[in-house]
C-alpha positions in Angstrom: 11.6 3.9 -6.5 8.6 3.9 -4.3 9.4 4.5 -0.3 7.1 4.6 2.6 7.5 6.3 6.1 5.7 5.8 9.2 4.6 8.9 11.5 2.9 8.1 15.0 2.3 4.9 16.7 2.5 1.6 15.5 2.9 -1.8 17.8 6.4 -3.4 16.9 4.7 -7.0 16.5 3.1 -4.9 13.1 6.3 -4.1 12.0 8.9 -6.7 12.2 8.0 -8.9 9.2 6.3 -6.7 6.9 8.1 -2.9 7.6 11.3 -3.3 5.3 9.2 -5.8 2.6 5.9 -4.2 2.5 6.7 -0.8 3.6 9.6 -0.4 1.5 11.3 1.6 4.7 14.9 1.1 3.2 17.2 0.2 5.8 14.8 -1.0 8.7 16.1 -1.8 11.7 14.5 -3.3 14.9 16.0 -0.3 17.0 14.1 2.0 15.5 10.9 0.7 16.8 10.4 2.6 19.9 8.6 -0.4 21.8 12.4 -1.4 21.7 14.3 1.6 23.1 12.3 1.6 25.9 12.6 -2.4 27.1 16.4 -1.9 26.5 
């Protein structure tokens, strides 16, 4: 199985359709995007 991991900055618009297909981050979840933390 082949996995990716992001490290630094990347928008959130880049990563909600293509992080858990693309990526293969297993598990993704939109409140691990930082962008989000901080508007919540």
């Amino acid at each position: 199985m082949l996995e990716s991991e992001i490290v630094g900055l990347v928008p959130a618009a880049a990563l909600h359709a293509a992080a858990e297909y693309y990526l293969q981050i297993e598990g993704f979840k939109p409140d691990q995007v930082l962008e989000n933390k901080l508007r919540g």
